[in-house]
C-alpha positions in Angstrom: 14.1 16.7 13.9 12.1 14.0 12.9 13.1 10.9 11.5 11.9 7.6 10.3 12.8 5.0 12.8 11.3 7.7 15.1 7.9 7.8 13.2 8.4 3.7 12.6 8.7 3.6 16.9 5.1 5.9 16.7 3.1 3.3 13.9 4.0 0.7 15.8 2.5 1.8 19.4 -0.2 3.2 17.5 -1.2 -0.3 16.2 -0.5 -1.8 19.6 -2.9 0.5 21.5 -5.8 0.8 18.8 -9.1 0.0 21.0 -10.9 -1.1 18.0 -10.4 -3.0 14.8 -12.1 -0.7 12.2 -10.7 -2.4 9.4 -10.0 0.0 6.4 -8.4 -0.9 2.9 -6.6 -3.9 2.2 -3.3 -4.1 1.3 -5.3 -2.5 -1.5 -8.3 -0.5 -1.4 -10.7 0.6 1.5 -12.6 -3.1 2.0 -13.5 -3.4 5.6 -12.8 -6.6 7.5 -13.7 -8.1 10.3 -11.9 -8.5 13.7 -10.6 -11.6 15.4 -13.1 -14.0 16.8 -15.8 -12.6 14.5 -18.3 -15.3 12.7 -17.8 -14.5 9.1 -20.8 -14.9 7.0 -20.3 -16.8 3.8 -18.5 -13.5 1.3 -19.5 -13.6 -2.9 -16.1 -13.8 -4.6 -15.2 -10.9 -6.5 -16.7 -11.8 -9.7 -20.3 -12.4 -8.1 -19.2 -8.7 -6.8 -18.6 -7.6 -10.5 -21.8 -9.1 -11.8 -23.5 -7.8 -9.2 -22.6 -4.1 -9.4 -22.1 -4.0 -12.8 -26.3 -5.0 -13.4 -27.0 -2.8 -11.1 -24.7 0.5 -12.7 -27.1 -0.3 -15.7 -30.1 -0.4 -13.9 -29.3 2.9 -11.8 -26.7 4.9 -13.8 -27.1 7.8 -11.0 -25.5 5.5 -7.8 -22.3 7.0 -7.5 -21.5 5.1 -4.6 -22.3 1.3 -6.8 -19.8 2.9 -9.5 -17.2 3.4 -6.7 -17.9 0.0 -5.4 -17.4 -1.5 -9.3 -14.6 0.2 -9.2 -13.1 -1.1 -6.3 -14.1 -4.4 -7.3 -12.0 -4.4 -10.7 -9.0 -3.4 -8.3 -9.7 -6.3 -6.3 -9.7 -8.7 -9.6 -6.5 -7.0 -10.7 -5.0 -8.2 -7.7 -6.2 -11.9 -7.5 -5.6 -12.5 -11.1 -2.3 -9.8 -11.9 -4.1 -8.6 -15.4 -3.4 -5.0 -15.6 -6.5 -4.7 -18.0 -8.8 -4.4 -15.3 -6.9 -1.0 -14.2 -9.0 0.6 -16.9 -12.1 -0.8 -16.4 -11.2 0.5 -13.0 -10.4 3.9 -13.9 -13.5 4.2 -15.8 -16.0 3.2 -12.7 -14.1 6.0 -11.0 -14.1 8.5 -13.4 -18.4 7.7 -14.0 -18.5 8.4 -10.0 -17.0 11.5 -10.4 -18.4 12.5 -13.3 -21.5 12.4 -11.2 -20.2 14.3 -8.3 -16.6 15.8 -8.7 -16.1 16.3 -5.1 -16.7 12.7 -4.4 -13.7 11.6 -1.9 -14.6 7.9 -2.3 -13.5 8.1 -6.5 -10.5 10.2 -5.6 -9.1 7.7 -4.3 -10.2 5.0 -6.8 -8.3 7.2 -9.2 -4.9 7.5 -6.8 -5.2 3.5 -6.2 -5.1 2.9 -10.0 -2.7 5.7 -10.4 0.0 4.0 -8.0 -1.0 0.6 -9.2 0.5 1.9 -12.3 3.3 3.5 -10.6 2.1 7.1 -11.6 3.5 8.0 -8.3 3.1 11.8 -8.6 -0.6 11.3 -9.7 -1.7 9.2 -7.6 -0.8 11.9 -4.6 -2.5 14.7 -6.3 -5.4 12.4 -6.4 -4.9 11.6 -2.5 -4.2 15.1 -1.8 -7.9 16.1 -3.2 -9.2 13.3 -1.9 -8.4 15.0 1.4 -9.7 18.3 0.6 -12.9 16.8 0.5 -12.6 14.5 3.7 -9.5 15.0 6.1 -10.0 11.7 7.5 -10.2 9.4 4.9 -7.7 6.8 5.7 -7.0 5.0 2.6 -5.8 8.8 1.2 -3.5 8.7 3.5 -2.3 5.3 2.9 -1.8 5.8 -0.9 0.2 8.8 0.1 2.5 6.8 2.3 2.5 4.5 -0.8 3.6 7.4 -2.8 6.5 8.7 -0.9 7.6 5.4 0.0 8.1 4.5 -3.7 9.4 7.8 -4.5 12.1 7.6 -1.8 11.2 9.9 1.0 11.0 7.2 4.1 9.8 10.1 6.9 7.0 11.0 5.0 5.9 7.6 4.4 6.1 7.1 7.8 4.0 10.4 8.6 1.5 8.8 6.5 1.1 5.6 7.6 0.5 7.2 11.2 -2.1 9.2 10.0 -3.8 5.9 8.3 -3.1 4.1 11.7 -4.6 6.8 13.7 -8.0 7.5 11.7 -8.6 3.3 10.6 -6.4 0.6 12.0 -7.0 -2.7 10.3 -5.2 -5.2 7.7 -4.7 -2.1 5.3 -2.9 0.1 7.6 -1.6 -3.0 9.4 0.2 -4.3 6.4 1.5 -1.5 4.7 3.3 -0.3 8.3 4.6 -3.6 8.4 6.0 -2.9 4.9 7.7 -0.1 5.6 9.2 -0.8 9.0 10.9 -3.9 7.0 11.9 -1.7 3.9 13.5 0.4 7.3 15.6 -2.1 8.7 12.9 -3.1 11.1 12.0 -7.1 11.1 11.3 -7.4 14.8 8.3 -4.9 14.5 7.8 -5.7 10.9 6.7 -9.3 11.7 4.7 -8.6 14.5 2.8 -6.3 12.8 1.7 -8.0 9.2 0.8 -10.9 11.9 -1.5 -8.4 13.2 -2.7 -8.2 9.9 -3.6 -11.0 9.2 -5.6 -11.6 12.7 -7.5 -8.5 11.3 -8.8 -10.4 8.3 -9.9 -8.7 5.2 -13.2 -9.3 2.7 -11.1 -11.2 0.7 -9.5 -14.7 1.1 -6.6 -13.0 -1.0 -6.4 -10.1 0.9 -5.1 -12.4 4.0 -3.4 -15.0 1.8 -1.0 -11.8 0.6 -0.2 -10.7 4.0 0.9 -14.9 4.7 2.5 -14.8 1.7 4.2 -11.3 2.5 5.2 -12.5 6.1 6.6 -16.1 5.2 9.1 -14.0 2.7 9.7 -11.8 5.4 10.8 -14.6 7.6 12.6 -16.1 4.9 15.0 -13.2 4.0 15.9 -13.4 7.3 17.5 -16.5 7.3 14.2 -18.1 9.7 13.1 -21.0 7.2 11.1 -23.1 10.0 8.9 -19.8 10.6 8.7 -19.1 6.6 7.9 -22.8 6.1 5.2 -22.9 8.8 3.5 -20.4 7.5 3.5 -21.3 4.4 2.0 -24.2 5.2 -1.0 -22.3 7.3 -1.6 -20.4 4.2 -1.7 -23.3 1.4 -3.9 -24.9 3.9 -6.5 -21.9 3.5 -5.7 -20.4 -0.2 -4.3 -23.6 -1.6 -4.6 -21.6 -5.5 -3.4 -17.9 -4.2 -0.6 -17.4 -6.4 0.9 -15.4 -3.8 0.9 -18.1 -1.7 2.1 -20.6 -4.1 5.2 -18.2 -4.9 6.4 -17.9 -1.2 5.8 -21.3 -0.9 8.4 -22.0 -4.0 10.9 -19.8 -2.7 10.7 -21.6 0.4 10.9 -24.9 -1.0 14.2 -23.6 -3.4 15.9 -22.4 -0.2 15.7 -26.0 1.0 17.1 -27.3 -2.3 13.9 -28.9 -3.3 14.0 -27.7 -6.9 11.6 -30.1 -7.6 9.1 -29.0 -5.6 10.1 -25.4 -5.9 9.4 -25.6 -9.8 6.3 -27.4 -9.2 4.4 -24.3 -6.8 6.1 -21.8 -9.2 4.5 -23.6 -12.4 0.9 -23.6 -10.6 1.4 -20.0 -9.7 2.4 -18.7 -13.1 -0.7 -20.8 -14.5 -3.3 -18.4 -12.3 -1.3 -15.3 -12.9 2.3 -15.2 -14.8 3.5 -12.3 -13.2 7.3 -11.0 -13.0 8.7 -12.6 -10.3 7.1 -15.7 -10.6 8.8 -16.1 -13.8 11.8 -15.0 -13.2 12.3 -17.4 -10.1 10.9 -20.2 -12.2 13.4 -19.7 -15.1 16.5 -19.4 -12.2 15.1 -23.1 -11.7 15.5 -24.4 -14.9 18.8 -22.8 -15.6 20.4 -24.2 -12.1 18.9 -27.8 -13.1 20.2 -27.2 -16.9 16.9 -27.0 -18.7 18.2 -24.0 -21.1 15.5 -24.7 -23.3 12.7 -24.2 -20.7 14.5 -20.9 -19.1 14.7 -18.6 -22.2 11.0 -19.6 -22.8 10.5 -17.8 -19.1 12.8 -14.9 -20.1 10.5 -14.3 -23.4 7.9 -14.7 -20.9 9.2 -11.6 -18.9 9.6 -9.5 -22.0 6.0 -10.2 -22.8 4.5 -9.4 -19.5 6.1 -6.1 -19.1 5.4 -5.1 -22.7 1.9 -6.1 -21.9 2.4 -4.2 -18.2 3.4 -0.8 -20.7 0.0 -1.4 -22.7 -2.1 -1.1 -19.8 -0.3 2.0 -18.6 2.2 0.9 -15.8 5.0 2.8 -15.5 8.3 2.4 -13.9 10.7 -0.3 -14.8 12.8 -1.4 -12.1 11.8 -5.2 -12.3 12.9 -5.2 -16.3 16.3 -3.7 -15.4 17.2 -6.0 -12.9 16.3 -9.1 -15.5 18.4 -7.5 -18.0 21.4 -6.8 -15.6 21.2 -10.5 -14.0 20.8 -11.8 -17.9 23.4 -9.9 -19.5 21.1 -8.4 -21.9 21.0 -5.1 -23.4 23.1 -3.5 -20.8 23.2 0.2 -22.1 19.7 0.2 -22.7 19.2 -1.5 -18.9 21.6 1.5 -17.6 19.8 4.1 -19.6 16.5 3.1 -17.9 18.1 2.8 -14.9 19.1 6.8 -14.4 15.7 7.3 -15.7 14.4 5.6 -12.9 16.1 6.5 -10.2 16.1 10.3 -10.5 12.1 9.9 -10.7 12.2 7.4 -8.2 15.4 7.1 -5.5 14.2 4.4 -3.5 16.7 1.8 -2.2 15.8 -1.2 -4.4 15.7 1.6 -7.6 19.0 2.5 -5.9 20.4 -1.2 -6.0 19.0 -1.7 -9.4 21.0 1.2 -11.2 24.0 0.1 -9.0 23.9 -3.3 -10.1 23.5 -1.7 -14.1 26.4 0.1 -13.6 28.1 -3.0 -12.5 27.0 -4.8 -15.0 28.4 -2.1 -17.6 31.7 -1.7 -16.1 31.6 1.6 -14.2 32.3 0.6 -11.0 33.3 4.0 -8.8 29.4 5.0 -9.8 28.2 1.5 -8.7 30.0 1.7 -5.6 28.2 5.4 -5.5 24.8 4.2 -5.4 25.0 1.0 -3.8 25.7 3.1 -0.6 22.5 4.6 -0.9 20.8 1.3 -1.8 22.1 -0.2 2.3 21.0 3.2 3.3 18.0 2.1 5.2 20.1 -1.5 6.5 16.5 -2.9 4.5 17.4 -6.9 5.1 17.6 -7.8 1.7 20.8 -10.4 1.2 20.9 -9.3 -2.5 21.2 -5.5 -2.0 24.4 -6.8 0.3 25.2 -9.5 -2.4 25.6 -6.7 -4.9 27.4 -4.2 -2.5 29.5 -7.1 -2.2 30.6 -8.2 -5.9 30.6 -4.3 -6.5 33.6 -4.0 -3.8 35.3 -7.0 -4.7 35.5 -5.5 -8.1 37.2 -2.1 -6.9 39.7 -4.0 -4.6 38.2 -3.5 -1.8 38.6 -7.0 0.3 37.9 -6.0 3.7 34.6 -4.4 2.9 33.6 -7.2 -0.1 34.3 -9.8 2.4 31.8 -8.4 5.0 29.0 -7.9 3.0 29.5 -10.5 1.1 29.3 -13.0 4.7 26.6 -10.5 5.6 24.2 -11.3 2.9 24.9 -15.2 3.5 24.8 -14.6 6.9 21.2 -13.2 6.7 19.7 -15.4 4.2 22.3 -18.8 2.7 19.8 -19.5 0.1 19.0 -16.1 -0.9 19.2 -16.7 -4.2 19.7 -19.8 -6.5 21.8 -18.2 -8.9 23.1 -15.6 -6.6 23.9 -17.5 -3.5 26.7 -20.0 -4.8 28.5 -16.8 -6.3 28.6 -15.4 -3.4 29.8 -17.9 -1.7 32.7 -18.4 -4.8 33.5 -14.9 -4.3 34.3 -15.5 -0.4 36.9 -17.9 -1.2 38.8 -16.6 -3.7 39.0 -13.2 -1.3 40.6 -15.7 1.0 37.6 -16.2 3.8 35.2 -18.7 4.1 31.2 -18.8 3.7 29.3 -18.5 7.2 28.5 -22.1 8.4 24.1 -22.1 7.6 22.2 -21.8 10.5 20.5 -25.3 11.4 17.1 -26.0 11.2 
């Protein structure tokens, strides 16, 4: 019988024993990199790429492959800037390739990476899938599958997946997304190590690296290691001073110290070069804890707006909204009804925590205590998934088990969340036990 921490044992001794750094997509597309120790010629940005491709898709209206390369680069500026827009230009440079060639692999999975970009989960594997059909070893297919059934729940197939993408094309692509899933899997030890290895694999990019910094500082940081979460933080503001990526980790990092201050400052920069979701969110948690009402509900309008704007450029799936309106208070039916809706498409553990949370939040706690076991089923170390566990429990009466997951989650991470944290903390006491002493620096 296979299983997932089985297949997560196989991606990681696959990475470990690759000869040869054949770097494939990013934690994106299918750039190539370049390997450690390689001089790096001076790269054009990805708006020099646009200009370029685009002049010369005019000039030669037959070059599939420049259409899949325009394509590609609208991804890439969806990702440095967090404008969904550019997943229709996207779509459109794909959908020219094809139209030139409808077996051509290369705009398959153009289409699948918009397609899970906008959470059209189920579409994006058929796309993969035929992408496949034409070439069996195209390695960013395989990856967008992983992406797929990771999403949509099913953990060994994502880890079938990634193997695959590890086998045919290790690099920062297969690197990084491996190391997402063994830390969505309960595996940090592995986890780390291996989005390190992506980033010593280098991507075409500067924000293709600067995401896997980002990605591995947070990693650190919800596991209660702040020195190794500051450090790189700092290596990656050093390099990518204006990745907003960057500039959010290093905001989370700064809040987990208690430098609001500071941590307002790096999330104000990062919202300015791309507002998205979480950015706002964390920056609003900021001005509510420091009593700046005014400023916060500015940020929760904010969050409305981007994920109205998210739904008019196609993106699906709405866990992010529900969680803001469970933590808010607002609109809790509506939250709850989007909720169910998400998780039967999607059954994911944070879709999983999200609902349980909702039906916290709505009062229907023997269903919140339901889900939430299927939200820890993967032990993913996230102190909120135990913080909500936790309050869930405490609710019901259970002590004993509200008590241990409520010191597990401070345990973990102490500043795991602004709002969050001292609640939990609260909640300890009155059960009768006290907080976990914070680890020192």
């Amino acid at each position: 019988m296979t299983s997932a921490s089985h297949i997560a044992s196989r991606v990681v001794l696959a990475a470990a024993t690759a000869a040869a750094l054949v770097l494939g997509v990013t934690p994106s597309a299918r750039a190539t990199g370049d390997g450690p120790g390689a001089v790096v010629p001076e790269r054009p940005t990805v708006d020099q790429t646009i200009e370029r491709l685009t002049t010369k898709t005019r000039q030669q209206r037959q070059d599939r492959a420049a259409w899949t390369a325009l394509g590609d680069a609208f991804m890439q500026k969806a990702r440095e800037t967090a404008d969904a827009s550019y997943y229709g230009r996207a779509e459109q440079a794909f959908e020219q390739a094809r139209a030139l060639d409808v077996t051509n692999g290369e705009a398959l999975v153009g289409l699948a990476w918009v397609q899970s970009a906008r959470h059209e989960f189920e579409k994006s594997t058929e796309s993969a899938r035929k992408a496949l059909a034409v070439d069996a070893t195209n390695a960013a297919a395989y990856g967008l599958l992983g992406d797929a059934a990771l999403e949509l729940g099913d953990y060994d197939l994502a880890a079938e997946h990634y193997q695959k993408m590890l086998d045919l094309r290790p690099g920062i692509s297969a690197y990084s997304r491996s190391a997402h899933f063994l830390f969505v899997t309960g595996d940090v030890r592995r986890a780390t190590w291996l989005m390190d290895r992506a980033i010593k694999a280098g991507g075409p990019y500067a924000e293709n690296t600067a995401w896997c910094r980002a990605q591995l500082a947070l990693m650190h940081l919800a596991t209660g290691n702040l020195v190794a979460a500051e450090q790189i933080v700092e290596q990656a503001i050093a390099r990518t001073p204006s990745n907003y990526h960057v500039l959010f980790a290093q905001g989370r990092v700064r809040a987990a110290r208690g430098s609001y201050a500071g941590a307002i400052e790096s999330y104000q920069r990062a919202a300015a070069i791309a507002p998205q979701h979480e950015v706002v969110v964390a920056l609003g948690q900021l001005y509510l804890v420091t009593d700046d009402q005014k400023r916060a509900e500015q940020q929760w309008a904010l969050v409305e707006t981007i994920d109205a704007l998210n739904k008019a450029n196609g993106v699906t799936g709405d866990v992010q909204i529900v969680r803001f309106l469970a933590d808010r208070d607002r609109r809790l039916p509506e939250a709850l009804a989007i909720a169910e809706r998400e998780f039967k498409r999607r059954p994911n553990v944070f879709v999983a925590d999200a609902l349980a949370w909702t039906y916290y939040k709505n009062g229907r706690y023997g269903d919140a205590r339901r889900v939430v076991a299927k939200a820890l089923a993967q032990r993913t170390p996230d102190a909120s998934l135990l913080f909500h566990a936790g309050m869930i429990h405490a609710k019901l009466g259970d002590r004993v088990t509200a008590q241990r997951q409520l010191a597990q989650a401070l345990s973990l991470n102490p500043a795991f969340d602004p709002i969050d944290a001292p609640v939990a903390v609260a909640t300890l006491a009155e059960l009768g036990a006290h907080a976990p002493a914070e680890p020192q620096p």
